[in-house]
N, C-alpha and C positions, 0 to 999 in steps of 0.2 A: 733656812733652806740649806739645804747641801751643797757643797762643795763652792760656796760663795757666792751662788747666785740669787738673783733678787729677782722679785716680782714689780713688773711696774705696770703702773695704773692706766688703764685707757685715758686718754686725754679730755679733759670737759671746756665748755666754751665756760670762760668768762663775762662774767656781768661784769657792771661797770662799778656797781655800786661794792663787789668782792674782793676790787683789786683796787691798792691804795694807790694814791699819786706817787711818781716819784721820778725824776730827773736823774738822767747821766748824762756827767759832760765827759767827751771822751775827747781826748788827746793824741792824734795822730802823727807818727813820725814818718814821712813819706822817705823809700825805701832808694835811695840815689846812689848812684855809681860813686865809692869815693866817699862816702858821708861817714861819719864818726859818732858813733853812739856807744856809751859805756852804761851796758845792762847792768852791772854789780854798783855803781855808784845811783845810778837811777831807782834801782830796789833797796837798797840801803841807809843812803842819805836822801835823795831827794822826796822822793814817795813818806818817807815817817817824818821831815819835815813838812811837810803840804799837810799829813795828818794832825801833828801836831799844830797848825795853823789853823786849818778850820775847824778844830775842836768838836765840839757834839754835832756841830750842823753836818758834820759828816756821816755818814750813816753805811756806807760802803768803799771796797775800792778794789779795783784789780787790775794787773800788769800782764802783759800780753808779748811776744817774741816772735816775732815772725820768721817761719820756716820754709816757706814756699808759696809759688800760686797754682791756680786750677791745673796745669797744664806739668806733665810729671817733669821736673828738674828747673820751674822755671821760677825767676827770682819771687819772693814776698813782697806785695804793693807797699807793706808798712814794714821797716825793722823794727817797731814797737809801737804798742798803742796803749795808754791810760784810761782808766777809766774811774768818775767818781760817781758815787751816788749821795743821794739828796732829795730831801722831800720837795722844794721848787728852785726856781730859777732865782726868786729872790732871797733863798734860803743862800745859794750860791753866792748872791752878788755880799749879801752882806757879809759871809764868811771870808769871801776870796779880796772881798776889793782893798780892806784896811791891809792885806799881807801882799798882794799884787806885786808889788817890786819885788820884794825878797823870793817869792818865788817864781818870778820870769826870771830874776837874777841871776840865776842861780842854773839857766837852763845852759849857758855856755859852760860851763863844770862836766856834762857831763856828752854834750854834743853839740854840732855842731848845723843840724838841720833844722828849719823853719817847721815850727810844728803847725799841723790844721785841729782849729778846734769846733767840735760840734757840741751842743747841746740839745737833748733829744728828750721824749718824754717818754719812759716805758709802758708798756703797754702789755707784758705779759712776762 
């Protein structure tokens, strides 16, 4: 197409049986007056060690930066959020559990906030 534009597809419902399983655990850093988080050490070092950790059982991941909330100039709920992906929940436990220490370990290196963790199943 010209001039860089693209065509996108009307959207179709989802079967169940077309859409694989797959698990994200995401990692919330809740957004606090005062809180200490280092985005360059987090994308750098921590993130390609957790990859190098869970090894093949990892199947995705993404880093996220909070910029704002709904409401124009008002602070972001999360200053960062992780995300992994993962064909289940047990794929997770057995990647994550033998490394567990080294990588909670590790979470004061680059802040200093209590993170929330969700695990979730996607669904599209």
């Amino acid at each position: 197409m010209a001039n860089g534009a693209r065509t996108v597809s009307a959207p179709r419902k989802l079967h169940e049986k077309e859409v694989e399983k797959m698990i994200k655990v995401s990692v919330l850093y809740p957004n606090k007056e005062g809180c200490k988080f280092d985005m360059d050490y987090y994308c750098n070092s921590h993130i390609p060690m957790v990859q190098e950790k869970l090894g093949a059982a990892l199947k995705g991941v993404a880093v996220e930066q909070g910029l704002g909330g709904a409401e124009p100039g008002s602070q972001a709920t999360y200053v960062a959020m992780g995300h992994l992906l993962l064909d289940s929940v047990e794929a997770f436990q057995g990647a994550f559990g033998p490394h567990a220490e080294a990588i909670m370990g590790d979470i004061p290196n680059y802040t200093d906030i209590q993170p929330t963790i969700q695990i979730s199943e996607v669904k599209i």
